[in-house]
C-alpha positions in Angstrom: 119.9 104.7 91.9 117.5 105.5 94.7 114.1 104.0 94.2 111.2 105.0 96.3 108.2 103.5 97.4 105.0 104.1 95.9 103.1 107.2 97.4 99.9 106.1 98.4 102.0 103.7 100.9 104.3 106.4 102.2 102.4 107.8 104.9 101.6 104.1 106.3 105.2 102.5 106.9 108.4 102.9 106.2 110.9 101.0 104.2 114.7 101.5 102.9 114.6 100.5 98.9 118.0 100.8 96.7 116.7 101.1 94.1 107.8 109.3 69.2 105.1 107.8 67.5 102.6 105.4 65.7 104.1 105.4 63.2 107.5 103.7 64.9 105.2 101.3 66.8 104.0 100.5 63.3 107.7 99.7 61.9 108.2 97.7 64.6 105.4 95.6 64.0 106.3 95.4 60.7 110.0 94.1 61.3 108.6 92.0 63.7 106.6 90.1 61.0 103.1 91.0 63.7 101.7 92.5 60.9 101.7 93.0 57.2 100.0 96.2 56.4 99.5 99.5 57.7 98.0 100.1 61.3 95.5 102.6 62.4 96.5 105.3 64.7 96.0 105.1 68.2 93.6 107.4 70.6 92.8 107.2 74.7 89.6 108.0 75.0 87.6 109.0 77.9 84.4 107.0 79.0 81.3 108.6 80.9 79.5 105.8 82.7 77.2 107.4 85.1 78.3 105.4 87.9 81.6 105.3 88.5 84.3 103.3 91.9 85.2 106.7 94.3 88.7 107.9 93.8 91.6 105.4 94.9 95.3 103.9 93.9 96.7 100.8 93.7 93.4 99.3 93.1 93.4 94.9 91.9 91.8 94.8 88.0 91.5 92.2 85.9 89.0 90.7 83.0 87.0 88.3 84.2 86.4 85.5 81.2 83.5 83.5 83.5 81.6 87.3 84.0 82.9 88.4 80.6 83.3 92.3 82.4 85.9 93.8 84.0 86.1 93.2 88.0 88.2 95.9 90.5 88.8 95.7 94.2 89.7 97.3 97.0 92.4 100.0 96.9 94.0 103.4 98.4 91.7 106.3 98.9 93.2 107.7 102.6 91.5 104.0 103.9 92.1 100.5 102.9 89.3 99.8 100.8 87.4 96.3 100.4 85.0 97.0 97.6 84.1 95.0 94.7 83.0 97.0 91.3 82.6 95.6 87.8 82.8 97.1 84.3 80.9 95.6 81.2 82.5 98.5 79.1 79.6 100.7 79.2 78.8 100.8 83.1 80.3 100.6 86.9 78.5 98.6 89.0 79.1 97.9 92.5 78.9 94.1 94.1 78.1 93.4 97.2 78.8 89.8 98.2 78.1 88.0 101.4 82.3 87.4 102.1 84.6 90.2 101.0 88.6 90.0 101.5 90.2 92.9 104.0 90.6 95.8 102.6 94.3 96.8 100.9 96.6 98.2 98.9 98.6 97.1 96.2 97.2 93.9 95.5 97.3 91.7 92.2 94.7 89.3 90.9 94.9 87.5 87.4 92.0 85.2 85.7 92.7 81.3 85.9 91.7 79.9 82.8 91.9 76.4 84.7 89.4 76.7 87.4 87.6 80.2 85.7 88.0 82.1 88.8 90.1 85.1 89.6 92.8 84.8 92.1 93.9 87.9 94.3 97.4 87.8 96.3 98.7 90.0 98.5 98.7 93.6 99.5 99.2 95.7 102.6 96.2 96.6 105.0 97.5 99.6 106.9 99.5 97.3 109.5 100.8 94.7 108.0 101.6 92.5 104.4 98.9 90.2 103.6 99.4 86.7 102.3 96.6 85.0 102.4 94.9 83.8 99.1 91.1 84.7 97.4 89.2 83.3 94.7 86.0 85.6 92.7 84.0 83.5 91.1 82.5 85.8 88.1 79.8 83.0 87.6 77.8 83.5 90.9 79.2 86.9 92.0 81.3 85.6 95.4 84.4 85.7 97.4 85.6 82.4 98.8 89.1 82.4 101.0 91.3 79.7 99.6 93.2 77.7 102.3 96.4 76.9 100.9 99.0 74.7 102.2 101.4 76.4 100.8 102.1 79.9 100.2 104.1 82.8 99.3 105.4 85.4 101.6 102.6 87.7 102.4 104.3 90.7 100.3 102.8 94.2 98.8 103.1 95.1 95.2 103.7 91.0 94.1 103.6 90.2 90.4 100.3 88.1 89.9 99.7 87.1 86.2 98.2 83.9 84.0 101.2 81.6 83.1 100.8 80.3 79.4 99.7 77.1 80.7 96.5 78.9 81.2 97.1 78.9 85.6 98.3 81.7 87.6 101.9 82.9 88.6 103.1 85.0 91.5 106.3 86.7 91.6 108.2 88.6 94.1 106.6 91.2 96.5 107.8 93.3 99.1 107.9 91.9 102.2 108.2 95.0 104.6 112.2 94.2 105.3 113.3 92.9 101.7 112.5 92.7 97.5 111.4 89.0 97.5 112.5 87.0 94.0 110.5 83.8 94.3 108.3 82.4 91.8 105.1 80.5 92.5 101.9 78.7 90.7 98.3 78.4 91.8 96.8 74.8 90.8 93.3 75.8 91.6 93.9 74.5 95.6 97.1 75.1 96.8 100.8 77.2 96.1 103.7 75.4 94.5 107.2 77.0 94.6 108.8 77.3 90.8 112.7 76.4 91.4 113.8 78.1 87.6 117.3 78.5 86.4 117.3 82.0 86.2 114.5 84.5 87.6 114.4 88.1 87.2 116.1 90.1 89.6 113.9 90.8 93.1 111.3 93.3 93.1 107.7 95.0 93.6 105.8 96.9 92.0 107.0 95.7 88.4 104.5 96.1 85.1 103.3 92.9 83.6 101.6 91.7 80.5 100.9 88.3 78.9 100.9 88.3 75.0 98.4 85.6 74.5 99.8 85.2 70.8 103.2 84.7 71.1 102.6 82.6 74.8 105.1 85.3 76.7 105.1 87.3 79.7 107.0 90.6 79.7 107.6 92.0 82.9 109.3 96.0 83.6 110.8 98.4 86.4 109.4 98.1 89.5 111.0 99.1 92.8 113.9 96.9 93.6 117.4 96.6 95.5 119.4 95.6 92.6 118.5 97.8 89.4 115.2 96.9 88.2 115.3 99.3 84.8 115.3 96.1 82.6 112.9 93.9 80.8 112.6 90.0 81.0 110.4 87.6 79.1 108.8 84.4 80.3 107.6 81.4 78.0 106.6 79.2 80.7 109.2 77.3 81.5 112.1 79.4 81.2 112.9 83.8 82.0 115.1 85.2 79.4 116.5 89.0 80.4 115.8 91.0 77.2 118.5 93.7 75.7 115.8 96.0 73.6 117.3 98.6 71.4 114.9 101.0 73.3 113.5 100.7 76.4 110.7 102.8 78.8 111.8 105.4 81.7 112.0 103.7 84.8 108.5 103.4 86.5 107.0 101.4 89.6 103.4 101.3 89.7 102.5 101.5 86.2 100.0 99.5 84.2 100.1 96.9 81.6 98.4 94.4 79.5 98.0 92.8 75.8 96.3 94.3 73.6 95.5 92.1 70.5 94.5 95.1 68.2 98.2 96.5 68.4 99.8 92.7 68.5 101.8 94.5 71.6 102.0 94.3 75.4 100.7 98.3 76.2 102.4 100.2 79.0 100.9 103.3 80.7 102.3 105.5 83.0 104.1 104.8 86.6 105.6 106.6 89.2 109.5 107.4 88.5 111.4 109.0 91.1 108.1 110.7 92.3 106.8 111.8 89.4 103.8 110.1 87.7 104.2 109.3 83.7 101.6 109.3 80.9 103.4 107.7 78.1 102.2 104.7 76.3 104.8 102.0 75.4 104.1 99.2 73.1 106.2 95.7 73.7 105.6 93.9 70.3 108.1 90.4 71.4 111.9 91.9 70.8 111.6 95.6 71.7 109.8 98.6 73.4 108.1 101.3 71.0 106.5 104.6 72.2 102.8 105.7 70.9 102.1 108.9 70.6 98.1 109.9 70.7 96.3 113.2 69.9 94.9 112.6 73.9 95.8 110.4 76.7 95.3 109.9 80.6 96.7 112.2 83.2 99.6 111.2 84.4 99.2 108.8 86.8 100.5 105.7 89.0 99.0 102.8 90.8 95.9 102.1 88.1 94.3 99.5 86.8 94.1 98.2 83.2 92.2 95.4 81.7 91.5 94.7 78.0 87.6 94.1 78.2 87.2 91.5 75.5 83.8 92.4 75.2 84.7 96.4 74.5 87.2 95.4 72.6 89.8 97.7 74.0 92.2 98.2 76.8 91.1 99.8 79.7 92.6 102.1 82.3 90.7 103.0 86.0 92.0 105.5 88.6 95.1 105.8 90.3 97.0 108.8 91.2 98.5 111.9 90.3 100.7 113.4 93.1 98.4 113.6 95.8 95.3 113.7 93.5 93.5 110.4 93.6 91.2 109.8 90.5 88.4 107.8 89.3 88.7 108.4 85.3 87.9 105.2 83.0 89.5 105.7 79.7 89.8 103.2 76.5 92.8 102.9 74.2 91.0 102.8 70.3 93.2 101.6 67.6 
């Protein structure tokens, strides 16, 4: 299979990658033993704050617990953006603090329960892959540059995402020549390598979600050398390659996150092959199901998603479609 790299980083460099219904959702949960009883149907909805980030892709989002709102930065938007917005479900707000990382693309970040502050790896600044480390502290609104001893390889598209233990993992990245497959840990002042057993095979790009109930991280697709259409699981201590009954298309660039309405890990959309999905997959622990809604997103890649604890729902910011860059905020309602 020949993967591709995501759009909005197409026209900047080069690189040479190998690459239904509620209602089943709701029999899944069942079997699963999540739930007990009938679950409500599910509906994107579109939001209308009256300020809203400009148009961009491959945007860093995460919730911030110490802020208790939503905080995005930087971004794709024809530039490598550097801004800082947050989202306290009802309204956009841009910061504006005295230190602000480089602008880029294809970031991560992920909240450290440990330290309360939000760490931001990686990402590609027009020139080059970034590697250097950043902390937000949602408490008094600032950047700080963290000064690491150790580190991983400055990569684009890494996997950045809170272990169970409550600190925050990074895993794999693109490093402009090769699909890295390390695994690393952030203890609040420096990087420690994670020599597993078994990792998932190399790759960017890859969705990831952290089901806070069951203490597991299932990670999808993603661009990749060896084929990355497979799912994997992560209790903290050990990665278990998964062999669901059904499974998503393959997409790069999508967006995930728990949501604990549906029980389930939620998947939106992605690049495949070039063309942006809109589908929304639920992981419940054992398998993927499909939701069906009676509206959802464009289609779309390179997004962000959060679930805003103090909304109460999932929510999905920008990326884009084709060439079309958006700026939409939309909530998934169960």
């Amino acid at each position: 299979m020949k993967l591709i790299q995501p759009k909005s980083l197409l026209s900047t460099r080069t690189a040479n990658p190998v690459v239904p219904s509620v209602l089943r959702l709701l029999v899944t949960l069942i079997a699963s033993g999540a739930i007990a009883a009938a679950a409500p149907s599910t509906s994107w909805t579109q939001l209308s704050p009256d300020i809203s980030p400009t148009p961009r892709s491959y945007l860093a989002m995460t919730y911030d617990v110490a802020s208790q709102k939503v905080v995005m930065f930087g971004g794709y938007d024809g530039s490598y953006l550097n801004d800082t917005w947050t989202f306290d479900g009802t309204t956009w707000t841009k910061v504006s603090p005295a230190t602000v990382p480089p602008g880029r693309v294809n970031a991560q970040m992920a909240y450290d329960r440990r330290t309360h502050k939000v760490v931001l790896f990686g990402g590609y600044d027009g020139g080059q892959d970034l590697g250097d480390t950043w902390l937000w502290d949602g408490t008094t609104f600032t950047w700080t540059q963290a000064n690491p001893v150790h580190s991983p390889k400055a990569v684009t598209g890494p996997m950045v995402f809170p272990n169970p233990n409550g600190r925050v993992d990074e895993f794999g990245g693109f490093d402009g020549q090769l699909y890295q497959g390390t695994m690393w840990q952030w203890n609040g002042s420096d990087w420690k390598q994670l020599h597993l057993a078994i990792l998932p095979y190399a790759r960017s790009s890859a969705a990831v979600g952290v089901n806070t109930f069951r203490q597991q991280v299932v990670m999808f697709g993603g661009l990749a050398d060896v084929n990355p259409v497979n799912t994997w699981t992560y209790d903290g201590s050990r990665w278990t390659m998964e062999s669901p009954a059904t499974q998503p298309t393959w997409v790069y660039g999508s967006s995930a996150v728990f949501d604990p309405n549906l029980r389930a890990v939620v998947l939106f959309g992605g690049g495949s092959g070039g063309v942006e999905q809109r589908s929304t997959w639920g992981w419940t622990g054992f398998n993927w199901a499909q939701l069906d809604s009676t509206q959802s997103p464009r289609a779309r890649e390179g997004a962000g998603i959060a679930y805003d604890i103090t909304l109460g729902h999932v929510i999905i910011f920008g990326g884009q479609d084709g060439n079309v860059l958006l700026n939409d905020t939309w909530e998934l309602t169960p």
